[in-house]
N, C-alpha and C positions, 0 to 999 in steps of 0.2 A: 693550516686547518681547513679540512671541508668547508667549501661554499654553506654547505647544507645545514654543517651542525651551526652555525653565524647566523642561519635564517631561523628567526622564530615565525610561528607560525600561530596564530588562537584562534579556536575552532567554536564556534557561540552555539550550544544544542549538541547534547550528546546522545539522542535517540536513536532512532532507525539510519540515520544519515550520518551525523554527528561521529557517531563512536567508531562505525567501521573507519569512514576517514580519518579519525585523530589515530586510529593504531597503524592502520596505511600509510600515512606521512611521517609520522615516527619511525617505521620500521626502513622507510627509505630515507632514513639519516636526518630528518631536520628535527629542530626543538621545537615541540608542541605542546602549548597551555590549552587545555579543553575547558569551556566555563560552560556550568551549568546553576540553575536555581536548584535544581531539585540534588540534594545527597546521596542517594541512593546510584542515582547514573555518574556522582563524583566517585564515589567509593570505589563503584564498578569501574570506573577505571584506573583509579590506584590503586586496585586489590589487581588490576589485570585480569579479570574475568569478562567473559565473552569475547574471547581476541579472536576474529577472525581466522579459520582452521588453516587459511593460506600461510598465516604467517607467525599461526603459535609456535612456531620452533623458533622465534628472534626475540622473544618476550625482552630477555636481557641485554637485548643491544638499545634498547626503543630510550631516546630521549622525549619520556610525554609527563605532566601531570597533569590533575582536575583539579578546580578551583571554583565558589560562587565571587570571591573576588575578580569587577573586572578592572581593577587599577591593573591588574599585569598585564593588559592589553598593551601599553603603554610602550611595554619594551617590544612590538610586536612588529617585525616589517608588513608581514599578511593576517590580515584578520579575515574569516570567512564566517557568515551567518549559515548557519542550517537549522536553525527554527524552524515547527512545524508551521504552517498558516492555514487553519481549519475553516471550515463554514460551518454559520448558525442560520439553522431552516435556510440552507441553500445559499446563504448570503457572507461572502467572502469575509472571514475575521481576520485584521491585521494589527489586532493589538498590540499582539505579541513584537511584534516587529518595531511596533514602537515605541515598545518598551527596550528593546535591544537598542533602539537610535538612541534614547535618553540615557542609557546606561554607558557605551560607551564616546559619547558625544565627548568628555573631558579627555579622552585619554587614545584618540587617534596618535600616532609616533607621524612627522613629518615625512611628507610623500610614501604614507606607507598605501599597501594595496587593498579595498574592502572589498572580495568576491560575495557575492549572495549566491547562496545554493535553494534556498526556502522557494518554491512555487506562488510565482504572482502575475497577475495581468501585463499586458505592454503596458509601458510606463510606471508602474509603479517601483522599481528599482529607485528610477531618479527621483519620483513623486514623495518614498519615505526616506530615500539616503541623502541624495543630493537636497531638498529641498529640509528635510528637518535636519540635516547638521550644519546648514546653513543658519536655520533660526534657531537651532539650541544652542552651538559654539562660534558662531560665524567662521566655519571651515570651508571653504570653496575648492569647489573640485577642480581636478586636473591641476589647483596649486601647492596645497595645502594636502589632498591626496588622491587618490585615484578609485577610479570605480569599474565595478565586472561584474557580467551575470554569466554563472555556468550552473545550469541546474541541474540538481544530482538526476543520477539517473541510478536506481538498486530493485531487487528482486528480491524479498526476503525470503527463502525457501530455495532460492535457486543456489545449486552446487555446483553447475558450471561459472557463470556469469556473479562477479558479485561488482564491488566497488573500484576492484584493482585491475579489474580488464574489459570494462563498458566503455564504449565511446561517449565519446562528449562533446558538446557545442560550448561556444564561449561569444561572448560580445563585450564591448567595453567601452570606455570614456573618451580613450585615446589609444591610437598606433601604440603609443609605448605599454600603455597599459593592457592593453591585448598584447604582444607580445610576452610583457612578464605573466598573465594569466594564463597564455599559452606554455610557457616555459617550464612552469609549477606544475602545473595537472600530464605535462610530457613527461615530467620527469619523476614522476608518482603512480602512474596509470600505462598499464601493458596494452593500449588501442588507439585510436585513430582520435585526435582533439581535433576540431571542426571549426576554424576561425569564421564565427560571422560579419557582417558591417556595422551591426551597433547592438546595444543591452537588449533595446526592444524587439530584435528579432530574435535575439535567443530565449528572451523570453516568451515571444510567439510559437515558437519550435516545442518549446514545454508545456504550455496548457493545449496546442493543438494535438501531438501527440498521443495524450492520454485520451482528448478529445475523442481522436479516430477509434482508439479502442473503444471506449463509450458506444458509438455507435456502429461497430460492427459487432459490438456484444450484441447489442440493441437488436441488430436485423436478422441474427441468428434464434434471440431467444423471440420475435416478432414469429418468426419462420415455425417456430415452434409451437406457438399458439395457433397457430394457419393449422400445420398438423394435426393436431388434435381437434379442431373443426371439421377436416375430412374426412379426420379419424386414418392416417398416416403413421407411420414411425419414422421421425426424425431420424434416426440413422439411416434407413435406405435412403433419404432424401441427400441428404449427405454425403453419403456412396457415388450418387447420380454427380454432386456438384464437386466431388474430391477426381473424376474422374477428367475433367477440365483443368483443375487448380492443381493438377501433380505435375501437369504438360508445361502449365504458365507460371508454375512457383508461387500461385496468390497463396495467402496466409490466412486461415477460415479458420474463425472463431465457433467455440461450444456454445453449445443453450447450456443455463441452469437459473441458480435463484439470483442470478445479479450480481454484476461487482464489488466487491468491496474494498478495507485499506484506505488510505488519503487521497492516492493521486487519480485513480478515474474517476471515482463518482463524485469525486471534488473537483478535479484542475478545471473541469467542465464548466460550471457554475464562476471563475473566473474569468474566461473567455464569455460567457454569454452575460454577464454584466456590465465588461468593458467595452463592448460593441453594439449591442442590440437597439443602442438609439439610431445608429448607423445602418446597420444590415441586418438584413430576415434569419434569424436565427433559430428557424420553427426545429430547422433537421435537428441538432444541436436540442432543444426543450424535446421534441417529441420523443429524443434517443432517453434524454434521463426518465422521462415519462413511462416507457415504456421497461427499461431497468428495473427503476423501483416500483414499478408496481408488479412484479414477479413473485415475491414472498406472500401476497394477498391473492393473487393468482393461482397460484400453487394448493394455499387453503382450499378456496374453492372447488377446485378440482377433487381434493381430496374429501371434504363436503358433503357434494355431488355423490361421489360412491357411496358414502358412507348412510347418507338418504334412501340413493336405490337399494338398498339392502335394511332396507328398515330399522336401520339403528339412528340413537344421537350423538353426538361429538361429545358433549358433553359430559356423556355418563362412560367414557372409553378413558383409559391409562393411555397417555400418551409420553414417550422416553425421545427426546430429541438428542441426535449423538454428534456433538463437533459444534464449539460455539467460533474459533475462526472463519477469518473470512478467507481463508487462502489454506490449502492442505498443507499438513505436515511444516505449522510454524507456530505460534503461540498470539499471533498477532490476530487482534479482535476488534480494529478500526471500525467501522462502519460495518459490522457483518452483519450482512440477511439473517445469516442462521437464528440472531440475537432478535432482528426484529420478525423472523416466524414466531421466535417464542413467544415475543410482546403482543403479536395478533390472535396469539391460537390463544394465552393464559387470559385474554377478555370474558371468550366460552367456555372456559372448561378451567378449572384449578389443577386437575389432576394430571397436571403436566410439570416434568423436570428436563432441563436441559442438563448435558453434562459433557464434558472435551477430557479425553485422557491426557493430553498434552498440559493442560492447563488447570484441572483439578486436584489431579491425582499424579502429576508426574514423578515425585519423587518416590515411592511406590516399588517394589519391584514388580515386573510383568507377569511372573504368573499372578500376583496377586492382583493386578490390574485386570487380567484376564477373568478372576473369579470377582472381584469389582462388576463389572462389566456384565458378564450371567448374571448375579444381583437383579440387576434394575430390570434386563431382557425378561425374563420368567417371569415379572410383572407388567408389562407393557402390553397392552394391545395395538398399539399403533406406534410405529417404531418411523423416526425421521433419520435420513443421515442429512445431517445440516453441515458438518464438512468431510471431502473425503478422504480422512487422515490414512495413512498407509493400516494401522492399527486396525481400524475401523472396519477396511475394504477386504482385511484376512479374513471377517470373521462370515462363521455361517448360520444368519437368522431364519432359515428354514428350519432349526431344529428346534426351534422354539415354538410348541404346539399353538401355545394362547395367544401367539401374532397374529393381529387379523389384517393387518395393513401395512405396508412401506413404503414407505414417501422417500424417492431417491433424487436430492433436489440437483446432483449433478449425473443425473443418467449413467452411474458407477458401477451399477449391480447389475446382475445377472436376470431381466425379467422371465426368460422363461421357466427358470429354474423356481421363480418364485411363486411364478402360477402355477406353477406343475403340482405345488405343495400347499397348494389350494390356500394360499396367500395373496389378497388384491395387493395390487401395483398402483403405485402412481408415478408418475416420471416426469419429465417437461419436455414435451414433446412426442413423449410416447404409452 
């Protein structure tokens, strides 16, 4: 018999991470128990929905179920966490996680292997594994079993890159135990695994990461408010600095309303809590600083115009279009677009946010499209808050009664929309 189908495997969080990997490791041969709390994400994956389009033609090869039982951990050689681990006002929440240690603290299997995939600080791998399954079961590592950090790395939207061909970093307890966490994720994943020298530098690799995106958003969408102080177009500027960065392969970040999702506008906030009694970590505060404060920015701007033209915000139709925080996905973590709606609806009631994806998708398109004219023919003031493919088709110039568009990723067409005697607002332009 297969090594593989002998190896169980249980997968703790069936979300964004969770689900593509339990049908990933299923479909390359091993036995997968998926636990979740919630039914809905168990269902989903014993009804087999949402399988990853890489590998929906194996549905019937796949050894996986869902369960909120976690006694079947029990018969597991590899247990892997992928709980989310969110922040409250900016400050790391790991409750969650310690309710997974409490939960399966009875029912580790002898020297089996615990990977954490979930997003946390250096040291906290050992700080909630090693140290609370010590004080819930008196289980001691490296005897009793073994420990690993590889943090997922996913794109949700992306159709090249998913779960089953991203590289990966790993660290561990032990040589052995790196090794077999090496082993697993080679033998599951079409890319390059990344052996480091211990848990806490791959969990440094993880929250810095996302970090760097953080603050090259940061300095691009910085860049962009400098612009419109000059009164510039951020794309010529752009032009100017893409003409360097084609030569040196550097990787230059868009302006718009700010990140969203879990991991940048969060992993951040775990690296600047586990250091900053340590090191100056202003770049680091000033990057999320200037992030989130985009979608109040953006207001302003648009404001401003609406001022110089002697109108009020208040007394205007305003139609917000795209409540994700990422185009063409369904996912609505931390979206700006959600907290422009929560700043503009202080002033003005007469405001509706709406996401074709996520409203109205089951729908057919034209009637999404006659949806869609609906709300436009009433709006004066039209946001694209994400820039879904949907969205980007359509053309708001023929809507006489728009007085204004707010395009908070610089998506649209400005001159076409001044031509048609429609104010702009951009970010950066």
């Amino acid at each position: 018999m297969d090594k593989k189908i002998k190896t169980k495997i249980g997968i703790i969080g069936l979300g964004y991470v969770g689900k593509p990997l339990s049908y990933l490791a299923a479909e390359k041969g091993y036995n997968v128990i998926g636990i979740d709390n919630n039914k809905v994400a168990i269902d989903k994956i014993n009804n087999r929905e949402d399988v990853p389009k890489q590998i929906e033609d194996k549905i019937s090869q796949m050894r996986l179920i869902a369960t909120d039982d976690y006694s079947k951990l029990k018969e597991c050689e590899i247990i892997i966490v992928c709980v989310p681990t969110p922040t409250k006002n900016n400050v790391p929440d790991l409750s969650i996680i310690e309710n997974v240690v409490n939960n399966i603290a009875k029912y580790v299997k002898q020297n089996c292997l615990i990977i954490i995939e979930s997003t946390v600080a250096p040291g906290m791998t050992k700080k909630y594994f090693q140290d609370l399954l010590f004080e819930k079961a008196n289980l001691k590592l490296n005897f009793n079993y073994e420990l690993a950090y590889c943090p997922e790395r996913i794109d949700p939207g992306n159709h090249k890159y998913w779960v089953g061909n991203i590289n990966r970093v790993c660290g561990a307890s032990s040589e052995e135990a790196l090794e077999k966490t090496f082993d697993f994720y080679s033998s599951i994943i079409n890319a390059k695994i990344y052996k480091l020298n211990s848990i806490e530098e791959a969990e440094l690799v993880k929250v810095w990461e996302n970090s760097m995106r953080n603050i090259s958003i940061a300095q691009v969408n910085l860049l962009a408010k400098i612009c419109d102080t000059y009164g510039f177009e951020i794309d010529n500027i752009l032009k100017g600095l893409q003409s360097k960065i084609e030569q040196f392969e550097i990787k230059m970040a868009y302006p718009g309303i700010g990140p969203g999702g879990h991991c940048i506008p969060e992993d951040i906030h775990y690296l600047i809590q586990s250091i900053e009694k340590e090191n100056d970590v202003q770049l680091l505060k000033s990057s999320v600083n200037i992030n989130e404060s985009m979608p109040m920015y953006i207001f302003d701007k648009l404001k401003s115009k609406i001022i110089s033209n002697k109108e009020n915000f208040e007394e205007l139709n305003v139609l917000i279009l795209g409540k994700s925080y990422k185009a063409n996905t369904k996912d609505t973590r931390r979206s700006q677009a959600i907290k422009l709606y929560t700043i503009m609806k202080k002033e003005n009631t007469n405001i509706e946010i709406w996401d074709p994806l996520i409203d109205d998708d089951e729908i057919e398109l034209k009637d999404k499209e006659k949806l869609l004219n609906e709300k436009l023919v009433k709006a004066d003031i039209v946001v694209l808050g994400c820039p879904h493919k949907f969205l980007l088709l359509k053309d708001y110039t023929k809507f006489r009664n728009i007085k204004y568009i707010v395009d908070c990723w610089n998506k649209l067409d400005k001159k076409t929309i001044l031509n048609n005697k429609i104010e702009y607002v951009g970010v950066g332009r």
